[in-house]
Phi, psi and omega in degrees: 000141182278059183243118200246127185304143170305254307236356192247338160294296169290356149299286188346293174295341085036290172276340220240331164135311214260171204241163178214119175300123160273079185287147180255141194233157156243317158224160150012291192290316185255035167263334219256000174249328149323277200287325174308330173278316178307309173284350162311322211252310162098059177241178159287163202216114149251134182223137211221127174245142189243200184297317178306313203254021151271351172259001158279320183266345161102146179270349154328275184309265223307305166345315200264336193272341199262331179295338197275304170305322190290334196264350175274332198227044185325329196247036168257076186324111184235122188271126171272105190231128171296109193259129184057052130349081172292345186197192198278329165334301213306309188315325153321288198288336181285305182282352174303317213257044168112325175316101189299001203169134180226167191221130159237098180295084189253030165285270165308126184273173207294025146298314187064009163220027163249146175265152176256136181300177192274353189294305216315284188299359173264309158319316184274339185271274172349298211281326162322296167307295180317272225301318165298329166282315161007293198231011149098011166301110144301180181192119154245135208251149176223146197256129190085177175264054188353082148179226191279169171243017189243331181234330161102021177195176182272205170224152169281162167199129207038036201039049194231082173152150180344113165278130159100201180237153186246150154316146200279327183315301179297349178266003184216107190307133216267093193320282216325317208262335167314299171304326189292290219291324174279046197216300182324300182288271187096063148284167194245020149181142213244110160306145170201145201265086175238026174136330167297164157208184156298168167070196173271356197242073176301314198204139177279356182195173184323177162252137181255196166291335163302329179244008195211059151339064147268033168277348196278312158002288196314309203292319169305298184303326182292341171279324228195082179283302230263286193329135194247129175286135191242138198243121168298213094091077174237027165302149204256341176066008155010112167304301185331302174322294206284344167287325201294309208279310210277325183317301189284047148090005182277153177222067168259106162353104204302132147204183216234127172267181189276136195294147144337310193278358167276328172289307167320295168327323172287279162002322162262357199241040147091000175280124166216065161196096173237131200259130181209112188222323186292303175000282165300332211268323191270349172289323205266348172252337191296309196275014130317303180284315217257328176284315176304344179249349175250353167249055197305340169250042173271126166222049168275096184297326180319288184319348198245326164255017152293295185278342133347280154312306174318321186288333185275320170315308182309286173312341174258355176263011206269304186299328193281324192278320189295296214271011160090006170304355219254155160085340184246004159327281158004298184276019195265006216312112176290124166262166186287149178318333186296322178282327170293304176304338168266352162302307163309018206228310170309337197081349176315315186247020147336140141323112193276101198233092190264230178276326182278354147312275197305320170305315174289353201254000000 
């Protein structure tokens, strides 16, 4: 079975140029849409789960559902990661039931929804990575405050985000600070705050610069070459989806999720982690609204998520073809968790933080 630590799936991607899209799972229907566009493609999978949908699906069934995918898809390498991780338990308890990689999101204190100072998330982010290098386990840390720069506060998700309103200064992660903390930490790939969020309602209109801060993006990879960036809210929010959705009968507000050709951009300024769950979540409700209104006596669930899945397959192989992921399975040899922990251990997969740190400093 193929199950690959995130840090050694993003160096691949790193060396090879390209990003790798993070889907979020809950159920069944949508890990079988994932790894089926993945094996279309021949790309690598990161599939992320957060504190919400292990408590819906229970950390068994995910357990048993992510074994299931590894043993249906032996050559697609897939990384399993606790996304937004609060504390050191969740992050724990995660790699007990299979998890390859975890987020200890110490932006927010362990509540998940008050922001937290910067020793806090530099401390709680540290004792997390030892314990996850320990046993060959990533770690990704996020630095700033998720959330709009257009309204001044986040969105919730899954009971997951910022409550009230921030300063635009706490929403856009800081290069300077950027260095201290992956020099602090040694995490292995750093979430940074330039303007995304959750859910579907990112923005009111495209995003300029004004509302999507990729320069902050720019600036951290020209400090922190080596480092791999990760962009949160990064759903593109397809109009089609949401005419699709609002056509049967939905009543979602026009809105603009972050373009593509911006994520691409990121990609090249050192993003090799992009997290995408509203996306899938509207392919997949939309056609949902739509078999209920043109087939008003199917009460078969199977008629309403065979084509579901599909509309959500479609947006991960859509994604896998964008972000240059498509084509690299292949070329992977997984090494074992095992092997990883004596490289961290060893120092080996330390932070390279070289001359263009220090120079900026």
């Amino acid at each position: 079975m193929a199950r690959i630590t995130m840090r050694q799936l993003l160096d691949h991607a790193a060396e090879h140029g390209y990003g790798v899209p993070a889907f979020n799972i809950n159920n069944m229907e949508q890990g079988l849409a994932i790894m089926e566009a993945a094996a279309a493609v021949d790309a690598p999978v990161i599939i992320q789960a957060s504190r919400g949908a292990r408590s819906y699906a229970n950390d068994i069934m995910l357990a048993k559902m992510i074994d299931a995918l590894s043993e249906m898809y032996p050559d697609i390498p897939l990384c399993m990661h606790q996304d937004h991780g609060n504390d050191e338990a969740t992050c724990a308890t995660a790699i007990k039931y299979g998890f390859t990689s975890v987020m200890m999101d110490g932006s927010l204190k362990a509540d998940g929804k008050t922001a937290a100072d910067y020793e806090y998330n530099v401390d709680i982010t540290r004792r997390v990575v030892d314990m996850a290098h320990w046993v060959g386990a990533s770690v990704e840390g996020e630095l700033g405050v998720l959330g709009s720069l257009e309204h001044g506060g986040g969105e919730q998700e899954d009971g997951h985000g910022l409550e009230g309103k921030v300063s635009r200064e706490q929403l856009l992660t800081d290069p300077d600070q950027a260095v201290d903390f992956v020099r602090a930490t040694k995490v292995d790939a750093l979430a940074i705050a330039m303007g995304t969020s959750h859910g579907a309602y990112k923005f009111t209109r495209k995003p300029d610069g004004d509302v999507l801060a990729m320069k902050v993006v720019e600036e951290i990879h020209r400090r922190l070459p080596n480092t791999h960036l990760v962009m949160h809210g990064s759903s593109s929010v397809p109009q089609e989806l949401q005419d699709i959705f609002n056509e049967f009968g939905g009543a979602m507000p026009q809105t603009f999720g972050v373009p593509v050709e911006e994520i691409v951009r990121g990609i090249k300024h050192g993003v090799r982690k992009v997290n995408i769950d509203t996306d899938c979540r509207l392919a997949m409700t939309g056609v949902f609204r739509k078999i209920a209104t043109q087939h008003k006596a199917e009460f078969d669930p199977r008629k309403f998520l065979k084509p579901a899945m599909d509309a959500m397959r479609e947006v991960c192989r859509q994604r896998f073809e964008q972000f240059g992921t498509a084509g690299n399975a292949s070329k992977i040899k997984v090494i074992p968790m095992s092997e990883m922990a004596k490289r961290y251990k060893s120092g080996a997969l330390d932070p390279q933080i070289g001359t263009a740190a220090r120079a900026a400093e």
